[in-house]
C-alpha positions in Angstrom: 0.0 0.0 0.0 1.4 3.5 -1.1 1.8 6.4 1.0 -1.2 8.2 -0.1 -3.6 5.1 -0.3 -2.4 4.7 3.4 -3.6 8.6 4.0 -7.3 8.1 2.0 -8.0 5.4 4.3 -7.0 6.9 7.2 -9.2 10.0 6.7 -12.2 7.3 5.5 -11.7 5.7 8.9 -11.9 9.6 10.8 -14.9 10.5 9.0 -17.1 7.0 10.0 -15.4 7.6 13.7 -16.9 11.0 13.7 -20.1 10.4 12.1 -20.3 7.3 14.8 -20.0 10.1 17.6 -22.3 12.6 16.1 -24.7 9.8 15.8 -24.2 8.4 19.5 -24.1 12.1 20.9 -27.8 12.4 19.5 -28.8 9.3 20.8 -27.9 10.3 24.2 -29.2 13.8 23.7 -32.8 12.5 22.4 -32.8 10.0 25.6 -31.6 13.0 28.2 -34.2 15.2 26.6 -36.9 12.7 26.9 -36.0 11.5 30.4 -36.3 15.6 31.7 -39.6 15.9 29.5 -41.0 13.3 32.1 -39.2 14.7 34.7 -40.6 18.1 34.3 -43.9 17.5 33.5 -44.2 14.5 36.7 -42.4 17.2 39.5 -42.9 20.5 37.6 -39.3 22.5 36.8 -38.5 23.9 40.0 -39.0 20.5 42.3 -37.2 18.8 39.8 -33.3 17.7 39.5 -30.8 16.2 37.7 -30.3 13.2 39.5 -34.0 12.5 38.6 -33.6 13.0 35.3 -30.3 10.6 35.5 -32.2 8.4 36.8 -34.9 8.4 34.3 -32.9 8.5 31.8 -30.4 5.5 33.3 -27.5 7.2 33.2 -25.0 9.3 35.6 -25.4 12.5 36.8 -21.9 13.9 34.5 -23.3 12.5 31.7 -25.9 15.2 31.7 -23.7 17.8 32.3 -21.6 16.3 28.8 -24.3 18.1 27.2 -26.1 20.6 29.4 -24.9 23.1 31.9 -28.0 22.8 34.2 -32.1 22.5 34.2 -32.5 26.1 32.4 -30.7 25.0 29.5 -32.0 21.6 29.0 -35.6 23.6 28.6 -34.5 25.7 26.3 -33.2 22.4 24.4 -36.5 20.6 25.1 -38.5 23.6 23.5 -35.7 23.9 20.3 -36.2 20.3 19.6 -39.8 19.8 19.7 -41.4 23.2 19.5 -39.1 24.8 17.5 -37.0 23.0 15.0 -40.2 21.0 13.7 -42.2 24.6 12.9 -39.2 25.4 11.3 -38.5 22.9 9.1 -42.1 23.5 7.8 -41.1 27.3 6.9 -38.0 26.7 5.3 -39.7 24.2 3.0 -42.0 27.4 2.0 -45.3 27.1 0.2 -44.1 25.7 -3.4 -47.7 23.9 -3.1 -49.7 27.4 -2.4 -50.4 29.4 0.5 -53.6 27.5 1.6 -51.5 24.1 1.7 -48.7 26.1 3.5 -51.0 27.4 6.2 -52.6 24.0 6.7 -49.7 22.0 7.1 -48.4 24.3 9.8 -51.3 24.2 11.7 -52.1 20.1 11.4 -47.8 19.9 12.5 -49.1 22.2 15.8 -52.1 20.4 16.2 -50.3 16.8 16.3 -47.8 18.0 18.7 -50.0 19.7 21.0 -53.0 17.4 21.1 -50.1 13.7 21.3 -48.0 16.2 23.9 -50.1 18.8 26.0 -50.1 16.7 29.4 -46.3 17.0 29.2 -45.8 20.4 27.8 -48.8 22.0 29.6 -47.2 21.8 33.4 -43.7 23.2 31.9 -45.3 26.4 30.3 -47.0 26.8 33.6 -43.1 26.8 35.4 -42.2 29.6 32.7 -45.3 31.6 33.9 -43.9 31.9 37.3 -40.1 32.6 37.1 -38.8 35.8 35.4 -35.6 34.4 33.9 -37.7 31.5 32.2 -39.9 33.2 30.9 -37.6 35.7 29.2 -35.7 32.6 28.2 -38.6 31.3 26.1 -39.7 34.4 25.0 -36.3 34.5 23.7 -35.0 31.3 22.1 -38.8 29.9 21.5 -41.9 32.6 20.9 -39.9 35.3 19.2 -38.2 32.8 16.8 -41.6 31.6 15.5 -43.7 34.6 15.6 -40.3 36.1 13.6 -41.0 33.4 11.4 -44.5 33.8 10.8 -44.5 37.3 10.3 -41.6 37.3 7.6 -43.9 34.9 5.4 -46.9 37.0 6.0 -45.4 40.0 5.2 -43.9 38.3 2.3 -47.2 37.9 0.9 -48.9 41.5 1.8 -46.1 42.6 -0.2 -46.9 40.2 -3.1 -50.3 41.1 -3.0 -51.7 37.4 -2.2 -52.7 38.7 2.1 -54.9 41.8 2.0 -52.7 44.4 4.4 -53.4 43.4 8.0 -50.6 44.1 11.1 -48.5 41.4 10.8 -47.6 41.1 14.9 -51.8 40.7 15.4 -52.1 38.2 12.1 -49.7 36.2 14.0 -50.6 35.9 16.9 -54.5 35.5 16.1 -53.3 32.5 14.3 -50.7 31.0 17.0 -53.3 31.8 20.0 -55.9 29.8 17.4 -53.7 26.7 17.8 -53.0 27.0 21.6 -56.2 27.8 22.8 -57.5 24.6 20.7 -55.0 22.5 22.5 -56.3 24.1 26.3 -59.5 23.2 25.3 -59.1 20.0 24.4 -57.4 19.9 27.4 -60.1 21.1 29.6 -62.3 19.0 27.8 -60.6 15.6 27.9 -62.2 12.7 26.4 -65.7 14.3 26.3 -64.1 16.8 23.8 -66.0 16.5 20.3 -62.6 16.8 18.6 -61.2 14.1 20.2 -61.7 11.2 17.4 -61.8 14.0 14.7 -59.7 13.8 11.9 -56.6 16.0 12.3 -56.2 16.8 8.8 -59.9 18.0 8.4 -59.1 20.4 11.4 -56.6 21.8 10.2 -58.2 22.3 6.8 -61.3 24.2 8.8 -59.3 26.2 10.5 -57.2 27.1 7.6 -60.6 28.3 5.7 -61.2 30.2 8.9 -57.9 31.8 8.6 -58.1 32.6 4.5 -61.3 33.9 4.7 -60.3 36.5 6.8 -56.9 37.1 5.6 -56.8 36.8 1.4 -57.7 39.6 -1.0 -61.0 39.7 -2.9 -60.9 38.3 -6.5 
């Protein structure tokens, strides 16, 4: 084997070595995220620890801290990778199929993560409500990101002429506060809610029309 063979192989063997740890550091990642998920919504944030989430998670206490400096930051992580990152993969895809069909996919993606997740979500935004420096945190790294989001593609299309001119910042909000307060009343409602066998597709479709009606120029 020749000098430079020798080198090709060497880098072939560095690059599967380091996609091996980038895949093992998100496995551990996903299951410390999912262990404080449980732990937060079972004790709340403030009564819970690491050590409980080690525990749930079946791992050592330093293993956390591999990843995460403390409890504030794995909330911010728990929020990027399931609030987030999933909104925002919808946006960056963009509405190639229309604007209707980029509406409705956002809001049946919100509506399957809150309606599968509000039990475990539902006790952690309550945490946020009470402590200043969480709150600001979300604010921050979760509910400006998407309502920034939102309110670039809506502009976007006031300036194309597709959305009749309405203040972005309320559009926004009237349609995230649409979402939420579906998922708190299906909450309050429980299994005696009318939507709970409804088709999540067709939901989001209604409320879509709802949306459009209100928000697309006249032909």
């Amino acid at each position: 084997m020749n000098e430079r063979s020798f080198i090709y192989l060497g880098m072939i063997a560095m690059v599967k070595r380091e996609d091996r740890k980038k895949q093992l550091t998100g496995q551990r990642q996903k299951q410390i995220l999912e262990a404080a998920l449980h732990i937060f919504s079972k004790y709340g944030f403030d009564r819970a620890t690491i050590p409980d989430i080690a525990r749930q998670a079946g791992i050592a206490v330093g293993t956390i801290y591999n990843y995460y400096d403390g409890k504030r930051d794995l909330l911010v992580a728990i929020t990027n990778k399931y609030v987030i990152e999933p909104f925002a993969g919808i946006v960056k895809r963009g509405n190639a199929e229309g604007d209707t069909a980029f509406i409705a996919a956002i809001m049946e993606n919100r509506l399957n993560f809150g309606l599968d997740n509000i039990s475990k979500f539902l006790p952690i935004f309550n945490e946020v409500q009470k402590d200043e420096e969480l709150r600001r945190n979300y604010n921050e790294n979760v509910l400006r990101p998407i309502m920034n989001m939102m309110e670039s593609f809506v502009t976007s299309r006031m300036k194309s002429g597709a959305f009749r001119e309405i203040d972005p910042h309320i559009l926004t909000r009237a349609i995230g506060g649409m979402v939420i307060g579906f998922m708190i009343l299906y909450r309050i409602e429980g299994d005696k809610s009318p939507i709970h066998n409804m088709d999540r597709q067709k939901m989001a479709g209604e409320m879509t029309g709802i949306v459009f009606r209100g928000i697309q120029k006249e032909p």
